[in-house]
C-alpha positions as a printed NumPy array, in Angstrom:
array([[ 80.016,  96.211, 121.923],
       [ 78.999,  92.5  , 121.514],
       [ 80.751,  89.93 , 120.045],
       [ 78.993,  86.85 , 119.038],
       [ 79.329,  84.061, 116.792],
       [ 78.795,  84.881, 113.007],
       [ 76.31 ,  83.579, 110.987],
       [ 75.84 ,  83.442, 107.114],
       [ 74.291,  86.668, 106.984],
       [ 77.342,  88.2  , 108.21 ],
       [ 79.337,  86.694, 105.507],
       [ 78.646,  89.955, 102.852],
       [ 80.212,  92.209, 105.836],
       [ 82.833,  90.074, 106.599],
       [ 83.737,  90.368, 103.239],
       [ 83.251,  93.783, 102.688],
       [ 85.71 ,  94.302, 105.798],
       [ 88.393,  91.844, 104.849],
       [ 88.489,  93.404, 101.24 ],
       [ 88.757,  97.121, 102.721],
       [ 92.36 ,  95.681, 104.184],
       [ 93.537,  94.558, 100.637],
       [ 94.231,  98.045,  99.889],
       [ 96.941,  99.169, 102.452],
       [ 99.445,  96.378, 101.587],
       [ 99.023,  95.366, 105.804],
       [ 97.394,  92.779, 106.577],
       [ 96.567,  90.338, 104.484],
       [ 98.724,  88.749, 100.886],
       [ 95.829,  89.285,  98.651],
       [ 96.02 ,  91.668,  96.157],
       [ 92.558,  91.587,  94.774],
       [ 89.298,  91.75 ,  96.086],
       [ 87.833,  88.25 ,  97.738],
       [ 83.801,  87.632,  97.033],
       [ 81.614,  86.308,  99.057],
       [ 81.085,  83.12 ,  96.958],
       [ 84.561,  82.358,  97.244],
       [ 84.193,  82.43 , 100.878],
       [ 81.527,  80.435, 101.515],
       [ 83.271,  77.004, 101.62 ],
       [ 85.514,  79.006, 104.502],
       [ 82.395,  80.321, 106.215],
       [ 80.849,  76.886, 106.518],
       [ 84.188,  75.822, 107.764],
       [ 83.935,  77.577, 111.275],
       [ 82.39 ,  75.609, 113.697],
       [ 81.317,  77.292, 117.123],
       [ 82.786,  74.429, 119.244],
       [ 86.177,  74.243, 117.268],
       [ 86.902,  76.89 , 114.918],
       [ 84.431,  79.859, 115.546],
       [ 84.249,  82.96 , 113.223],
       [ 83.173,  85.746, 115.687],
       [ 82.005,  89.262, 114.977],
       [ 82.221,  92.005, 116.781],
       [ 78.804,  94.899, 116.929],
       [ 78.834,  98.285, 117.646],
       [ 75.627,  99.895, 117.986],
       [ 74.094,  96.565, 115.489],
       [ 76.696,  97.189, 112.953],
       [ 79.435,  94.811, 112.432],
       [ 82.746,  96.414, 112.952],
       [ 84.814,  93.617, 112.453],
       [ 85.822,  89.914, 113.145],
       [ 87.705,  87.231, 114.092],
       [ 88.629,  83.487, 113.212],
       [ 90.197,  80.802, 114.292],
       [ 91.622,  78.088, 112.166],
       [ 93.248,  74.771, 112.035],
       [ 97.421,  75.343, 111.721],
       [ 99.022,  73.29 , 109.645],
       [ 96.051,  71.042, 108.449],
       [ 97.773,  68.391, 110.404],
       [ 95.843,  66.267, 113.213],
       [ 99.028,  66.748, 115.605],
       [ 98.684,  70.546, 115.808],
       [ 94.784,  70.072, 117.024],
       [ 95.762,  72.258, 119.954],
       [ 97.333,  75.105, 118.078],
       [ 95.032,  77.552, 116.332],
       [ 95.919,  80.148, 113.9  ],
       [ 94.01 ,  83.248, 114.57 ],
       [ 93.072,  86.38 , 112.211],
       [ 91.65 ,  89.794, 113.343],
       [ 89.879,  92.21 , 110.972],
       [ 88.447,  95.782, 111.943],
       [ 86.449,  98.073, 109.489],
       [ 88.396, 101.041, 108.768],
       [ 86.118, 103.269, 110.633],
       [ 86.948, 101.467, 113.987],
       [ 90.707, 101.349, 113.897],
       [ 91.75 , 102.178, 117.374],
       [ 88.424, 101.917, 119.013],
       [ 89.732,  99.04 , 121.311],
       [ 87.665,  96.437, 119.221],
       [ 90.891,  94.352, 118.757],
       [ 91.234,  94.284, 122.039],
       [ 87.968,  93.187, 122.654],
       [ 88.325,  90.44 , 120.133],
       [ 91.662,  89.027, 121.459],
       [ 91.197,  89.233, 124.784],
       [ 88.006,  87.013, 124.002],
       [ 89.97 ,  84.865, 121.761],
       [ 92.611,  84.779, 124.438],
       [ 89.928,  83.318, 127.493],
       [ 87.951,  80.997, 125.325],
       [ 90.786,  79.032, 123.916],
       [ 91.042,  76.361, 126.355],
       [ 87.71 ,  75.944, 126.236],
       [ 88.277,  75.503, 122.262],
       [ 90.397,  72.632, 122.996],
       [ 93.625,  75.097, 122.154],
       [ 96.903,  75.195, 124.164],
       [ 98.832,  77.844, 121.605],
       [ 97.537,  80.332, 119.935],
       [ 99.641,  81.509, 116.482],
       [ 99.254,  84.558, 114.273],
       [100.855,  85.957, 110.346],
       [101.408,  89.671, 110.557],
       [103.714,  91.357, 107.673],
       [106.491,  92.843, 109.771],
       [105.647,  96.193, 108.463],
       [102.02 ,  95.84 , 110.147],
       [103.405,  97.619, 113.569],
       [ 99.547,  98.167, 114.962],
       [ 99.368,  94.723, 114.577],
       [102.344,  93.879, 116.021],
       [101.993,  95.837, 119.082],
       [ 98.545,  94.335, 119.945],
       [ 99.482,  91.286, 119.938],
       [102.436,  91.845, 121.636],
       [100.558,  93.506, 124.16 ],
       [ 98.887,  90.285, 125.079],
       [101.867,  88.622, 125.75 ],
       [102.434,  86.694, 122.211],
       [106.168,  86.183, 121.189],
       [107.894,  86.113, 118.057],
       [108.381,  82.19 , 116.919],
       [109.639,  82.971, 113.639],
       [110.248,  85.503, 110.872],
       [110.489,  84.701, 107.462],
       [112.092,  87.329, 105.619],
       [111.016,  88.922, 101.728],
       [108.503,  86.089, 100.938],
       [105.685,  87.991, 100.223],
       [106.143,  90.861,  97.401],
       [103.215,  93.588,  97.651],
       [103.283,  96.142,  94.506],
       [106.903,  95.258,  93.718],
       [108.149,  95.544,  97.209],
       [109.295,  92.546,  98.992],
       [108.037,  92.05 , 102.771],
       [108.799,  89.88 , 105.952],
       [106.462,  87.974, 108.169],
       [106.031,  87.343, 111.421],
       [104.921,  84.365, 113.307],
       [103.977,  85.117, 116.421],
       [102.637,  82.74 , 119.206],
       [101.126,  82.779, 122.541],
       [101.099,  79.57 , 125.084],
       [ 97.792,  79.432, 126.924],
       [ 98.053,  76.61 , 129.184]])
């Protein structure tokens, strides 16, 4: 496994991964397919030194990714980042997650990040348990404001301190 800083070339596969999520109701609000000229603006967001988009390789093919991103748009949360994790269906419980966080997890002082924060639908238990695994807490829970195919869910805001 490698994990290494995305580049535009990526950006189809990305795609292609976050898209594959849309489907189970899990992971992510959308309900529709995302292309990748609607996430090119995002893409050229990421910046190695601040905001990196990472993806993760097995065997050369790019299994999934992660991101980190400004929270709250605001320039007192500059040490707060929200992260995301994808994985491509075929490599659910492979450890890639793992791999990704615990990466995530070691550079973010180096990032310029004290807390880390994640969104995960409350129904998203995989998710849930990883990232409880690595220690992050539950900072808030917002309860039935997202509504997937006519069924109102919860969120979870969970939060790690680094330093």
């Amino acid at each position: 496994m490698t994990i290494r800083h995305a580049t535009e070339t990526d950006l189809p596969k990305i795609v292609a991964i976050y898209n594959a999520a849309i489907p189970s109701r899990m992971a992510t609000a959308d309900l529709e397919p995302v292309s990748v000229e609607s996430r090119i603006a995002w893409f050229k967001g990421r910046s190695p030194l601040k905001n990196p988009l990472w993806v993760i390789e097995v065997e050369g093919v790019v299994a999934g990714w992660l991101s980190f991103q400004s929270f709250y748009g605001r320039p007192a949360y500059h040490a707060t980042a929200e992260i995301s994790i994808y994985i491509a269906p075929g490599y659910h419980r492979c450890g890639l997650g793992k791999q990704l966080l615990t990466q995530a997890i070691k550079q973010s002082p180096t990032l310029g990040f004290k807390n880390l924060v994640c969104f995960i639908f409350a129904h998203n238990h995989p998710s849930l348990k990883l990232f409880e695994k690595f220690g992050f807490q539950r900072w808030g829970y917002l309860p039935q404001v997202a509504e997937l195919d006519d069924v109102e869910r919860d969120l979870a805001i969970l939060g790690l301190r680094i330093i």
